[in-house]
N, C-alpha and C positions, 0 to 999 in steps of 0.2 A: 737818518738825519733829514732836516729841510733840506728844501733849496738845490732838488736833486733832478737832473735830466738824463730821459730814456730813450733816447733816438733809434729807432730800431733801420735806420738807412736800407727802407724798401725792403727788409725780409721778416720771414713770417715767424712767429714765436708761436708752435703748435702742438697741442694736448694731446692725452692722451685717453681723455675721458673723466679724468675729474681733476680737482684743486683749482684753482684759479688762476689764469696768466700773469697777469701784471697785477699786484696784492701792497699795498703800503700800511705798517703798522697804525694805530689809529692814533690821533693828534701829527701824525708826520703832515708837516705843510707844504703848498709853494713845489709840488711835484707837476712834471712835464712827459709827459709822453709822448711819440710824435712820428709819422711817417713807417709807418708797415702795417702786417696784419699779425692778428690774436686770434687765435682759431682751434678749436675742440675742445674747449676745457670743461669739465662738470659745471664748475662755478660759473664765475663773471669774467669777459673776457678783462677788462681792465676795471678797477676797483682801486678810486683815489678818497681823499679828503678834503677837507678844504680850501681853499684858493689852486686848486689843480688846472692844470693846462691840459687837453687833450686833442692832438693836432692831426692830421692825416691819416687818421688808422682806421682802419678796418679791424671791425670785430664781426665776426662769424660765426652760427653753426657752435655756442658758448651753452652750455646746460642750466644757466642762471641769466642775467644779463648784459647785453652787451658789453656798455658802458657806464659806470657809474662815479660820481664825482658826490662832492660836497656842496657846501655853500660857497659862494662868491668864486665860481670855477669858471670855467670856457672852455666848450667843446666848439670846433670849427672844423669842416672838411672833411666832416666822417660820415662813415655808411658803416650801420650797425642791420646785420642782416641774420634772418632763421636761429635767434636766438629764444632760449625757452620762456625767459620774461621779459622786463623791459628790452628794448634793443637802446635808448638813451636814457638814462637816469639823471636828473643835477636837482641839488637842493636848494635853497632859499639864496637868491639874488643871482645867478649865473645868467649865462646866456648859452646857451644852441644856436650855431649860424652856419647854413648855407651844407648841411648834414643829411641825410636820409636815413629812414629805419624802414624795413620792408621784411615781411614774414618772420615777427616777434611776437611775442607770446604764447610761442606754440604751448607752451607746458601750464602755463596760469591765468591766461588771459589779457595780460595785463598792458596799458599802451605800448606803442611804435616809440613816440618820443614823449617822457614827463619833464614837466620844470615845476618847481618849488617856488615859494610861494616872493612874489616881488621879481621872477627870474623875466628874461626875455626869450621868446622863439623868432628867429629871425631866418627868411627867405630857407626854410625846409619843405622837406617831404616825407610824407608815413604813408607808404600803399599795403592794404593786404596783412595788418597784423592784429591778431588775437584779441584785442581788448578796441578802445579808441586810435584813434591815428595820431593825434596831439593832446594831451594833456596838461591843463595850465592850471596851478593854483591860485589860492587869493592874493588879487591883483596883480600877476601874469601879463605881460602883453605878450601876443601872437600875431608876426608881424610879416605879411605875404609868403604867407605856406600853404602848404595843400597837401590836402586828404582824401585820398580815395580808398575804395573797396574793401576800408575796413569793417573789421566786426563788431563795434563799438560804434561809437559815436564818431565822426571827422573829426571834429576838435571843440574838444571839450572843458569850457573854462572856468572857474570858480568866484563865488563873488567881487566883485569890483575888476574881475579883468579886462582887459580890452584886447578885439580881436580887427585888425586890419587888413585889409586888403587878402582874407581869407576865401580858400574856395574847396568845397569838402560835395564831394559828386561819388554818389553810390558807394555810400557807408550804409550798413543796415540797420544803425538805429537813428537817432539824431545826428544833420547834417553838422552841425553849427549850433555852440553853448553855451550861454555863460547863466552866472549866478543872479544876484542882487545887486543892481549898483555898474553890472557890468555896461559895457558897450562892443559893438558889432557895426562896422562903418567897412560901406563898398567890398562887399562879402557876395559871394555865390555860393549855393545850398541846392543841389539836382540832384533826383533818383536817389532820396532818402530814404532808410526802412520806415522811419517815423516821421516826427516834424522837420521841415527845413532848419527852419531857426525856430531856438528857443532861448528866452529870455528870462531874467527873474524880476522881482519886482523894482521897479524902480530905475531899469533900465532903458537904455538906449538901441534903435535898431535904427541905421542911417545908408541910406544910398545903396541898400544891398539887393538880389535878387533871386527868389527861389522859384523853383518849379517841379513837377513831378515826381512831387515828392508823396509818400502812402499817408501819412497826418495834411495837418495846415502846413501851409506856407512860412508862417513866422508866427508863433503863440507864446500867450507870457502869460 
């Protein structure tokens, strides 16, 4: 059914090595989950739909990804960590806020934290996972987060994104990213593998600063 709430009241819901934690049939909407941990599962530690709520939890140590939702969702307050793919997944218009993903991707590479496309990343962190640290699709905003020592790119964002008050310091390939059309306003880019910042065409690069980084500074 919609319109259903999973409060797990601070205790841990933990696998056994495969299936998924928390699994919602597909079209089920308006699902909450909220407050503990998901931990060992083959799959994905939590796996919703669309307009899902995903509050306090911790996903861990998951054989798939952390966290994943739909469109028009909300993840707040989570730490998605040593997960084999994503450590946060959310589809088209969501928002990420105030969340962490750290050592994700271990098994595909794949970012720390994704948003879909029109979604917002807000005041997060991605250190240390497998792929990019932030991932934003087209027209994404990423909104004073930070990226460090991942294997990927810091934060990486697709045409017309906009990236604010971003600071991505020893990632190994690009610091800071966006497409076509994007924007990059009072942004920090250090001890990049590649460029600080890169831009696509037709973009914007405002008030931002890189340095020692192994490419340019800022190229488009």
């Amino acid at each position: 059914a919609n319109d259903v709430t999973i409060d797990l009241n601070g205790f841990t819901l933990e696998g056994l090595g495969s299936g998924t934690g928390i699994q919602v049939s597909a079209f089920m909407e308006n699902v909450t989950v909220r407050n503990g941990v998901v931990r060992g599962w083959g799959g994905a530690g939590v796996q919703l739909e669309n307009h899902a709520v995903v509050e306090g939890v911790r996903a861990a140590q998951n054989g798939g990804a952390g966290i994943i939702t739909g469109s028009w969702s909300l993840v707040s307050d989570c730490e998605a960590s040593n997960n084999g793919s994503r450590g946060i997944s959310v589809e088209s218009h969501s928002v990420v806020r105030n969340s962490m993903a750290r050592y994700n991707g271990t098994s595909d590479g794949e970012a720390g934290i994704y948003a879909g496309m029109a979604s917002v990343v807000e005041s997060c962190t991605a250190y240390s996972n497998g792929g990019d640290g932030i991932e934003a699709a087209l027209a994404a905003v990423v909104v004073h987060s930070t990226a460090t020592d991942n294997s990927g790119a810091g934060i990486r964002g697709g045409h017309t994104t906009k990236i604010d008050g971003g600071v991505a310091h020893n990632n190994h390939d690009l610091g800071i990213a966006v497409g076509d059309n994007g924007v990059v306003t009072d942004s920090v880019a250090y001890f990049s593998g590649s460029v600080g910042i890169w831009s696509g065409k037709a973009a914007i690069v405002r008030g931002s600063t890189t340095g020692e980084n192994v490419g340019a500074g800022i190229e488009t």
